[in-house]
C-alpha positions in Angstrom: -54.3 68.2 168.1 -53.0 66.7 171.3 -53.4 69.3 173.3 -57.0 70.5 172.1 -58.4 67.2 172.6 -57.2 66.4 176.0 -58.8 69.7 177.0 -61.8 68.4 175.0 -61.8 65.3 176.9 -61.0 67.0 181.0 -64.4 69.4 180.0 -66.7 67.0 178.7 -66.4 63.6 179.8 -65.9 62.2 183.4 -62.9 63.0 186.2 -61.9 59.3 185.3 -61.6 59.6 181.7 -58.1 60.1 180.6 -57.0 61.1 176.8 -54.2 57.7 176.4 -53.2 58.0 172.9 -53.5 60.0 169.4 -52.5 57.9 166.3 -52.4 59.6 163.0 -53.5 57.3 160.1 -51.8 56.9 157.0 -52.5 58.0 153.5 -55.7 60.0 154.0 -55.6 62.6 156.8 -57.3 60.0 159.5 -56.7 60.1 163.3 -57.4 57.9 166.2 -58.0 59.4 169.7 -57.9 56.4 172.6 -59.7 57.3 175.8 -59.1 55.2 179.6 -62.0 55.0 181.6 -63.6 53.8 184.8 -66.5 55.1 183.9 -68.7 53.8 181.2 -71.3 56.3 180.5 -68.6 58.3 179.3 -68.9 55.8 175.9 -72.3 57.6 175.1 -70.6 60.8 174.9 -67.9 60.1 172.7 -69.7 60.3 169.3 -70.6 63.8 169.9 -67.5 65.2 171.0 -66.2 63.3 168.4 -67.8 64.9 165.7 -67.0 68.1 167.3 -63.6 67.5 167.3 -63.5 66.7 163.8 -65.2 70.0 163.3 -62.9 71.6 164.9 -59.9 70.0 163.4 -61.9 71.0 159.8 -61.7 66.6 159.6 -64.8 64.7 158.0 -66.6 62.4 160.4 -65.2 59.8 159.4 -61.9 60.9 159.7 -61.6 61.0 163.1 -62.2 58.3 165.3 -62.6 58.5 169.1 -62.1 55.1 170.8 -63.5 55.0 174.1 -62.5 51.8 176.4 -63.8 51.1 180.1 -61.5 49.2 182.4 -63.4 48.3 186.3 -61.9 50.4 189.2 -60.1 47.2 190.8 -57.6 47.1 187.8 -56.3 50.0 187.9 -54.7 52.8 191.0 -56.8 55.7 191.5 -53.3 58.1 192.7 -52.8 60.8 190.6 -50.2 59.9 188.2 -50.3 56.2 188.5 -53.8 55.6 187.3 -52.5 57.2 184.0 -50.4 54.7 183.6 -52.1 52.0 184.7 -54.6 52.5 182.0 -52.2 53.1 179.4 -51.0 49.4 180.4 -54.4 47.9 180.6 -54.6 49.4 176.7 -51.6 48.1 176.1 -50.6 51.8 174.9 -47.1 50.9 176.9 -45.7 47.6 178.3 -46.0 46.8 182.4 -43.2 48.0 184.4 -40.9 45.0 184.9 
């Protein structure tokens, strides 16, 4: 599930956007996908490639939910590797690197 939606994410949302986190619910089959951004029109895509995820994934709607969350440029490194991290901090995903 991963996998399928971090390609989901690198082909239809922005360069900056960054798959950060999938979180399977509990009970019912439910999963949470976090996106990191810089860029915020990247939030109005996210309900449709949300529901075509869940198609994929044979989910209901409501089953999946994509969580899309914009941080400014100044907070976070734009190097390769790095800015992963950084917004994985600012989402507090992970703690800082003491």
């Amino acid at each position: 599930m991963a996998e399928l939606a971090k390609i989901a994410v690198e082909n239809n949302l922005s360069a900056a956007a960054r798959l950060v986190e999938v979180v399977a619910g509990r009970g019912e089959k439910s999963y949470t996908i976090t996106i990191g951004t810089t860029f915020a029109k990247d939030k109005e895509v996210a309900p449709h490639l949300e529901l075509a995820l869940a198609t994929i994934f044979g989910l209901a709607p409501s089953q999946l939910n994509m969580e899309v969350v914009v941080v400014s440029q100044a907070e976070v490194d734009m190097h390769a590797g790095v800015y992963e991290r950084m917004l994985a901090e600012k989402l507090h995903i992970v703690p800082p690197i003491q």
